[in-house]
C-alpha positions in Angstrom: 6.9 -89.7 97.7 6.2 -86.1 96.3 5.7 -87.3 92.4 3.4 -90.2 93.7 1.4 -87.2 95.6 1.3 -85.6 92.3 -0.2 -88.5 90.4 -2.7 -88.6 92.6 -3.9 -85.3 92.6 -3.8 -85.5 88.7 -6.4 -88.8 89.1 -8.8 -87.0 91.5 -8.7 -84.1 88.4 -9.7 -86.4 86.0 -12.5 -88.1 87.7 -14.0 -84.9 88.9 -14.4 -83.3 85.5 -15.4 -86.7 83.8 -18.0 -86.2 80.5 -19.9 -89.2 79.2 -19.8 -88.0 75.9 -16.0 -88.4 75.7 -13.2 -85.7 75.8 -12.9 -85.3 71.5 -16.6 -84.0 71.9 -15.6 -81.0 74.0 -13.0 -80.2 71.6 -15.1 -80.2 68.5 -18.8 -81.2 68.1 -19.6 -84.7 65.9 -21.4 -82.9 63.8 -18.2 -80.5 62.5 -15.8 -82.7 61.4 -14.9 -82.1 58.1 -14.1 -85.1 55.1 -12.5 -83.9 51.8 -13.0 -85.9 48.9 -12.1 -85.7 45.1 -13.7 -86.8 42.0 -12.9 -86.8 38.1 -16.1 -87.9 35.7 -16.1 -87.2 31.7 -17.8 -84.8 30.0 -20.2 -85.2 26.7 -19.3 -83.6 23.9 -20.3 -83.1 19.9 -20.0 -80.7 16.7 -23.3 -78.8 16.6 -23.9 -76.3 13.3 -24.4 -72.7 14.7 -26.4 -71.6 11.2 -26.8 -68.2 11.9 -25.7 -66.0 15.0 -26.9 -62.3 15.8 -25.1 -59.8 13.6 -23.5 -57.2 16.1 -20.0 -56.6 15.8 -17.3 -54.2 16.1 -16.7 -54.4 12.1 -18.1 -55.6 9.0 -16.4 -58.7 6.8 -16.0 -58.4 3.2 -14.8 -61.3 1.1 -14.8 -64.7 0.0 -12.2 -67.5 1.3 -12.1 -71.4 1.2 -10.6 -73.2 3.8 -9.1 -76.6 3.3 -11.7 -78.1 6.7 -14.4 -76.1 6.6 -14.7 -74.7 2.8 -16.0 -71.7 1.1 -17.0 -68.6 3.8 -18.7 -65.8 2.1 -19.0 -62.2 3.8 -21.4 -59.5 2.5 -22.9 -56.8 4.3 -26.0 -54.3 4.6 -25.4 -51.0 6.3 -27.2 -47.7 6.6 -25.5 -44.6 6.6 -24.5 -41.6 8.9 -25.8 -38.5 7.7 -24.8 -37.1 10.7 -28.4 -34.4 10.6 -27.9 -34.0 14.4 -24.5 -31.7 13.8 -26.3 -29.1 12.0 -24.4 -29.6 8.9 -24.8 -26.8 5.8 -22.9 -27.2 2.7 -21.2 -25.9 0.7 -18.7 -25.6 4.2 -17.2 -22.4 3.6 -15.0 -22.7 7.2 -12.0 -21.1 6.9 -9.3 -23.7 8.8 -5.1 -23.6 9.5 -3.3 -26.8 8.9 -3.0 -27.5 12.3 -6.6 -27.5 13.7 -8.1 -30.7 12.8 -11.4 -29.5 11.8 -12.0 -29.9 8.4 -12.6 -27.0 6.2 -11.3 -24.8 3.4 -7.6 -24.3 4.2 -6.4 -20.9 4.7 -3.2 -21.6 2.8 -4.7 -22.5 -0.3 -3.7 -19.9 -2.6 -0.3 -19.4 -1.6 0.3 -22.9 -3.6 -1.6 -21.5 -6.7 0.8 -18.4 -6.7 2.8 -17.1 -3.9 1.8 -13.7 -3.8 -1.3 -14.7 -2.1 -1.6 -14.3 1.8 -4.0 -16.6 3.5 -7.4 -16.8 3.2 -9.9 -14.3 6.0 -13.3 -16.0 5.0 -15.0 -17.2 2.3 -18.9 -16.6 1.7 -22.0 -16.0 -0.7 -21.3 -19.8 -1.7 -23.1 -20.6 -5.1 -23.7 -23.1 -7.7 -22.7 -26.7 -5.6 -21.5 -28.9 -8.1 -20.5 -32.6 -7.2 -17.3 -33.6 -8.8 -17.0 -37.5 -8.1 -18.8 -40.3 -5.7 -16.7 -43.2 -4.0 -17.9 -45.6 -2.3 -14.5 -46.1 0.7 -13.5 -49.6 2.5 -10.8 -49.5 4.6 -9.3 -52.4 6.6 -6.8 -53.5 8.8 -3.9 -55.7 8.0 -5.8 -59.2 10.1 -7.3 -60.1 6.4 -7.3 -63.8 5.8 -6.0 -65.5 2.8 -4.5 -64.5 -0.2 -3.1 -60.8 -0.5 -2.5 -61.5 -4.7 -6.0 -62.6 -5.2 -8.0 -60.4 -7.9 -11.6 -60.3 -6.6 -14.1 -57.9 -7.1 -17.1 -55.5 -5.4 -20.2 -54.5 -6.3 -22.6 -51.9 -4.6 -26.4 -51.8 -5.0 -28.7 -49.5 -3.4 -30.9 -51.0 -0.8 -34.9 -51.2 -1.6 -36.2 -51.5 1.8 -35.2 -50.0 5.0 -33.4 -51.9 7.6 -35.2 -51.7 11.1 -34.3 -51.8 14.4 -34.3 -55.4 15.0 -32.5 -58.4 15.8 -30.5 -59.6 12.5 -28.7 -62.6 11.6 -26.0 -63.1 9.5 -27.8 -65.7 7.2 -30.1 -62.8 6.4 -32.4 -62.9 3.3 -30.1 -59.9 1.2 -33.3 -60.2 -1.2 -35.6 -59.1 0.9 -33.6 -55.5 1.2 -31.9 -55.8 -2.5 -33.2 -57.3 -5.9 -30.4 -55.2 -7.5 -32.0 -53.8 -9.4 -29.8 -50.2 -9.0 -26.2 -50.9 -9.2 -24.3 -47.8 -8.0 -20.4 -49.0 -8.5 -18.3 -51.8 -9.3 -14.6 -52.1 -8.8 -12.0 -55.4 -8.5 -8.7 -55.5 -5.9 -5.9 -56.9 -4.6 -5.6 -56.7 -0.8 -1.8 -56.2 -1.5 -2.1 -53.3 -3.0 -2.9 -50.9 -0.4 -5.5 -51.2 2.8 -8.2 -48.9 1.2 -10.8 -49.8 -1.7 -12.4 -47.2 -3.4 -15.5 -48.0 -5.5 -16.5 -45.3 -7.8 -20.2 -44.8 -7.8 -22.9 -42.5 -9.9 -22.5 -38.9 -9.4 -26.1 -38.6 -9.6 -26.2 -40.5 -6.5 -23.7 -37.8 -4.6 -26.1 -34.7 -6.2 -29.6 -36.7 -4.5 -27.3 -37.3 -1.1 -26.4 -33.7 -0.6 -29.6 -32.4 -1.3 -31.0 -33.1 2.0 -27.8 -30.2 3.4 -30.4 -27.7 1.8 -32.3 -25.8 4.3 -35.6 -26.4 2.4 -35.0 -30.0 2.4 -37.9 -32.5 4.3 -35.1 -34.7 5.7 -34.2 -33.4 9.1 -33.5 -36.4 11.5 -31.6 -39.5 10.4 -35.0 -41.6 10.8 -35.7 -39.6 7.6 -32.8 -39.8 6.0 -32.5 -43.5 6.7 -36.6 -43.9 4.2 -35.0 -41.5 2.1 -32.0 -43.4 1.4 -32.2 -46.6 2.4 -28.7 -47.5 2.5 -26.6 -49.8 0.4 -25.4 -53.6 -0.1 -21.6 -54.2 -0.6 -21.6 -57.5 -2.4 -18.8 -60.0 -3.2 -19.1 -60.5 -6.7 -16.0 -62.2 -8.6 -13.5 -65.1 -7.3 -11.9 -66.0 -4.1 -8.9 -65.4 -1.9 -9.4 -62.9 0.5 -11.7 -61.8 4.0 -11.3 -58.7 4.9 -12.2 -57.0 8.4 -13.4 -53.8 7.3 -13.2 -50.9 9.7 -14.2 -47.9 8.1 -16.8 -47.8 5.5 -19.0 -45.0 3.6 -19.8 -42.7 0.9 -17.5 -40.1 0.3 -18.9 -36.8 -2.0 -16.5 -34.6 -3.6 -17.9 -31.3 -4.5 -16.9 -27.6 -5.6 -18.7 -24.5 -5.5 -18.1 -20.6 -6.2 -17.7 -18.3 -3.6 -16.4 -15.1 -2.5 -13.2 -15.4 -0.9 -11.6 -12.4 1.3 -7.8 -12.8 1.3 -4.9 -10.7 -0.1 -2.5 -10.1 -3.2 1.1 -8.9 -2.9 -0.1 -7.4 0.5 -2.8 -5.8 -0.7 -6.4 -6.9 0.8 -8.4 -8.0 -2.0 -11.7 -10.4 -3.4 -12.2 -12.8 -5.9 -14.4 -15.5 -6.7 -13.6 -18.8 -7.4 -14.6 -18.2 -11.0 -11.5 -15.7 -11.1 -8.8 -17.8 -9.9 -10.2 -20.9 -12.3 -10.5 -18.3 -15.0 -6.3 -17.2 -14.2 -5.2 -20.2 -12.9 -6.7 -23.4 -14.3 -8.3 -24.4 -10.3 -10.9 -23.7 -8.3 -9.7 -23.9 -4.9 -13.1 -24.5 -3.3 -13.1 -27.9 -3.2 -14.5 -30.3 -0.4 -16.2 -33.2 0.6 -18.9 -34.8 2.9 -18.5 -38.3 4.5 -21.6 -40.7 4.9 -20.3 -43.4 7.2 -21.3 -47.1 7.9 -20.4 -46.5 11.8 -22.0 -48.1 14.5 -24.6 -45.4 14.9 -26.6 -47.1 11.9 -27.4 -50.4 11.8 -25.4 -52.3 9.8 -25.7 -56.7 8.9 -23.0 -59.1 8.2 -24.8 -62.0 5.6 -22.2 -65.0 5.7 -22.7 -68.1 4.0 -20.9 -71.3 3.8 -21.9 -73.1 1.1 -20.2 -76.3 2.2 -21.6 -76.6 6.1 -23.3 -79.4 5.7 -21.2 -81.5 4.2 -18.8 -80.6 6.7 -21.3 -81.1 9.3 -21.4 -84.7 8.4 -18.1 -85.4 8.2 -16.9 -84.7 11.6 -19.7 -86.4 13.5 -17.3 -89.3 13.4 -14.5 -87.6 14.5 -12.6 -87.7 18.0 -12.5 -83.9 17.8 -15.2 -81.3 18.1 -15.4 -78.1 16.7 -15.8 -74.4 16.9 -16.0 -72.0 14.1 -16.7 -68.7 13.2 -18.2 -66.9 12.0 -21.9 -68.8 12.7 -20.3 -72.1 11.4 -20.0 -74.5 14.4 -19.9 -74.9 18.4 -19.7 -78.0 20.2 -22.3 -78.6 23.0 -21.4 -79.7 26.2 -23.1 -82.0 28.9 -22.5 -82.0 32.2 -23.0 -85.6 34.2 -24.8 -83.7 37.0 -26.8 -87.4 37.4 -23.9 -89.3 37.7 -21.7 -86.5 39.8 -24.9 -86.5 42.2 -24.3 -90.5 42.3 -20.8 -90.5 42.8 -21.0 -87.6 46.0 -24.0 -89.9 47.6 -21.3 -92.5 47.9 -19.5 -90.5 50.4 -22.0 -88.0 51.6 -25.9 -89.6 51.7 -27.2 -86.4 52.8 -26.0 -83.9 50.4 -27.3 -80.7 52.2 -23.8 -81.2 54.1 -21.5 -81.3 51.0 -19.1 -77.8 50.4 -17.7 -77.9 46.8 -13.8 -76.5 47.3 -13.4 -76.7 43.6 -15.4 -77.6 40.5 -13.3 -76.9 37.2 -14.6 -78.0 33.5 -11.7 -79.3 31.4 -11.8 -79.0 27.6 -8.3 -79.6 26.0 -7.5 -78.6 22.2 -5.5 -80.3 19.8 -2.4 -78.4 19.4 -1.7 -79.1 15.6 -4.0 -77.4 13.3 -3.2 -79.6 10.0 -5.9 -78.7 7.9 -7.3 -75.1 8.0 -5.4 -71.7 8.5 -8.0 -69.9 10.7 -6.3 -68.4 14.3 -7.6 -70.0 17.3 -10.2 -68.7 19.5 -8.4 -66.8 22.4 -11.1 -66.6 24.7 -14.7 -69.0 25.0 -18.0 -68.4 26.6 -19.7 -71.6 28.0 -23.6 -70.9 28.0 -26.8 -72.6 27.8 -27.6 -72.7 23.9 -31.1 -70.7 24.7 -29.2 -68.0 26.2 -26.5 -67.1 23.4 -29.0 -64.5 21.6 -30.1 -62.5 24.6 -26.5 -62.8 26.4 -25.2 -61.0 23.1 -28.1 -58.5 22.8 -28.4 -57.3 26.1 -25.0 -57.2 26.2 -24.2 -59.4 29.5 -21.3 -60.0 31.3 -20.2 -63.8 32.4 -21.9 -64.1 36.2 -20.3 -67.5 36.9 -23.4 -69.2 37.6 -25.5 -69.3 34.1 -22.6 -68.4 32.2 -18.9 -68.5 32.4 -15.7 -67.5 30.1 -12.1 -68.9 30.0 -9.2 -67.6 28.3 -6.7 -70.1 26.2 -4.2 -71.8 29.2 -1.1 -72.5 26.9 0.2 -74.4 29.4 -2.5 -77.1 30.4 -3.9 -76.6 26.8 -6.8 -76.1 27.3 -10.2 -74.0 27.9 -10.5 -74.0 31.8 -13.9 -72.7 33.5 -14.6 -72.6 37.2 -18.0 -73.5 37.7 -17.6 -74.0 41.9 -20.5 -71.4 42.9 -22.7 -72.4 40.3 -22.5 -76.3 41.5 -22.8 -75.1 44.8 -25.7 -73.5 43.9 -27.3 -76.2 41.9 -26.9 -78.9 44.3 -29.3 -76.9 46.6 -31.9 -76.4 43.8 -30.6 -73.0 42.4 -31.2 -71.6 38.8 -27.4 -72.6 37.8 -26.1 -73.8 34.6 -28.6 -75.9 32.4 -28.4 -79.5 30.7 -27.6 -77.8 27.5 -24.7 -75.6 27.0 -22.3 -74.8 24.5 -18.8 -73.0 23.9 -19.3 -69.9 22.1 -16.0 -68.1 20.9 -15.4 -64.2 22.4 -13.8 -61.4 22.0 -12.1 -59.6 25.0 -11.9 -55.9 25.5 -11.5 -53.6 28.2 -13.2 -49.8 28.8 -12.1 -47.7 31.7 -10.6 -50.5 33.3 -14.0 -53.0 33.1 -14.0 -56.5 30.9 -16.7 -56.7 28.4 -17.3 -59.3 26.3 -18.6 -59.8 22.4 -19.4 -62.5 20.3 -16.6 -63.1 18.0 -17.9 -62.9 13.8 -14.1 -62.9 12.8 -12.7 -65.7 11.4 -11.2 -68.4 14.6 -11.4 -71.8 14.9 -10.9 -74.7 17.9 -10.2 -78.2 17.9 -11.1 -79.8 21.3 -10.5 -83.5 21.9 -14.0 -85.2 22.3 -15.3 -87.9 25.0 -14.0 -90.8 22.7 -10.4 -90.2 21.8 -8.0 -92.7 22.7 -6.1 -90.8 25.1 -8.6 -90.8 28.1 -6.0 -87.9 29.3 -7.1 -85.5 26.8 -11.2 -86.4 27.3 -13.1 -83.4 28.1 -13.5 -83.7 32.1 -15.0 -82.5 35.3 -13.0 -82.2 38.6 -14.2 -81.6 41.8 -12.9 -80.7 45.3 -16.0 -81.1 47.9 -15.7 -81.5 51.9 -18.8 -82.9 53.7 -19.9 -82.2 57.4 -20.8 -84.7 59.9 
């Protein structure tokens, strides 16, 4: 009797709080139920040739190499120099300096290895008669040279005959429009096994018109002047093949010597000579120095490359079931997104597509792990961009914002180049400004300052081999995943 009251009473509770729209729509409105679907379409892809490309880089390449895919590279470069005017510089320098201080200088300790019964130099002034002893022209470089350490090749350098500006160059710039070498300063040949430094000797009447601007009654006071009064120089490639190297620090280096007074003391007496006294008694003039006129990144400076073979090349691999990407300029492959045919295959599930979510949209572009033919590294890191915005990206030095532009690092494990492009598909679908129908992978180089990643473009010598839309194994096609949920 008691459970049979308690049936009842749960009957009455059901019909008094009855809803014609059915209990599930209490719960949860129609309209919020949530359908996940998944989708895999291929992705378009082809060799493209890349020319030219803006010449800004970290360091300047200096060689010539042949590769057994892509052939011959060829790396020049135009630079101005640093005459660093803004430090106030006077020569002759007649700063006094201890070993230890790190500022160059004349070193106080100078005499005591001419003859020990010297002390250490107090000062040294009334300089006079400046002679310069010898001109170099210095290229140093670290030990990521490609090709051939044995190779004999050889340098030359030619004074420029027109000013670089400030603007955008390329690295298929015209050299004869800022050469017709017509004033060949030096000329040396090397072997990159010899040592990590090339020194080029040059004219000394070149070092004797350089340091005349250090004069106080010189007109060249800013480095705009300095840059029409010496226009800079052209390091040319001139003999054989082997070698690139990535030069780091480049310049004119000026020995010079000059007399001077010099306050120091003999046997622990306080005494002054001249320069002319010790050379006259010792065979040495211990006032010898030097300035340094660097290629830094203060000055504008152009990598010329050429590849003599491109397009040749070029026509080669348009058959191919792999694309490419070389640098430096050389090749990028282009990439097109089905955004047709991934709008077709979501109106299958989800007519209305204001109501689709994307959980996950992820470009696939897998590499071919065996590099049989060429010895270039592989690009570690890759920028996918519209082909419009590579110049401007570089220039204004942009970041990847994940909508117009994205980067992926090398995955080892999936092999292969993986970029998220969920926001920026989110976007487009609703009409945003995301990603255009022409992009391409642009090879980068990674750094960090203070903790922030920056990107560049990458002028050293890298490669990748991505499997294209028509190789065999569909598994290793260049592909588009998607995660979306849609809302009824």
């Amino acid at each position: 009797m008691f459970f049979r009251i308690i049936a009842l009473c749960v009957c009455a509770l059901l019909v008094g709080c009855s809803d014609e729209e059915g209990v599930g729509s209490i719960i949860q409105p129609e309209e919020d139920f949530l359908h996940s679907y998944s989708n895999g379409l291929e992705v378009g892809t082809s060799t493209i040739k890349s020319d030219s490309v803006l010449s800004k880089s970290e360091s300047l390449l200096l060689g010539r190499y042949v590769d057994a895919k892509f052939g011959e590279i060829k790396a020049e470069f135009l630079t101005q120099l640093d005459a660093r005017l803004g430090g106030g510089i006077v020569l002759p320098d007649t700063t006094v300096v201890a070993a230890n201080s790190g500022i160059s200088g004349i070193l106080n300790s100078m005499l005591q290895s001419v003859d020990e019964k010297f002390g250490l130099i107090k000062s040294v002034y009334s300089p006079s008669n400046l002679t310069v002893d010898s001109v170099v022209y210095i290229i140093q470089y670290g030990s990521d040279f490609m090709g051939d350490s044995t190779s004999l090749q050889a340098l030359s350098v030619y004074e420029l005959t027109k000013e670089l500006t400030n603007q955008h160059y390329y690295t298929d710039v015209d050299v004869s429009k800022y050469c017709d070498k017509s004033n060949l300063l030096g000329a040396t040949s090397f072997q990159v096994k010899n040592s990590r430094e090339i020194r080029i000797p040059l004219k000394t009447e070149l070092g004797e018109k350089l340091i005349s601007i250090y004069n106080p009654s010189s007109d060249v006071k800013t480095q705009e002047d300095f840059n029409s009064f010496f226009n800079g120089v052209y390091v040319s490639h001139s003999f054989n093949s082997g070698t690139i190297l990535n030069v780091l620090v480049s310049g004119i280096l000026v020995y010079y010597s000059f007399d001077a007074k010099i306050s120091t003391s003999y046997d622990g007496r306080d005494t002054v000579l001249t320069s002319s006294q010790i050379e006259d008694r010792y065979s040495i003039n211990p006032l010898v120095s030097s300035i340094f006129l660097s290629a830094n990144k203060a000055v504008q400076r152009v990598n010329a490359i050429q590849h003599s073979d491109l397009e040749s090349v070029y026509e080669d691999l348009q058959t191919d079931t792999l694309t490419y990407v070389f640098t430096p300029s050389g090749f990028y492959t282009s990439v097109s997104i089905p955004f047709k045919s991934m709008m077709d295959s979501i109106r299958l599930n989800a007519e209305d597509t204001s109501k689709v979510m994307f959980n996950s949209v992820k470009l696939r572009f897998y590499y071919a792990k065996k590099y049989w033919d060429t010895d270039l590294l592989q690009s570690a890191n890759m920028l996918l961009i519209d082909k419009k915005e590579v110049e401007s990206f570089f220039y204004e030095n942009k970041q990847p914002d994940g909508i117009t532009s994205f980067v992926s690092s090398m995955d080892t494990t999936a092999k292969a180049y993986i970029f998220n492009i969920t926001a920026a598909t989110q976007e487009k679908i609703f009409g945003g400004g995301a990603y255009g129908d022409d992009l391409v992978l642009v090879p980068v180089v990674k750094t960090s300052v203070n903790g922030n990643i920056y990107y560049r473009q990458q002028l050293w010598l890298t490669t990748a081999l991505l499997y294209r839309d028509n190789v065999l194994n569909k598994e290793k096609r260049p592909r588009l995943d998607m995660v979306y949920t849609k809302r009824e």
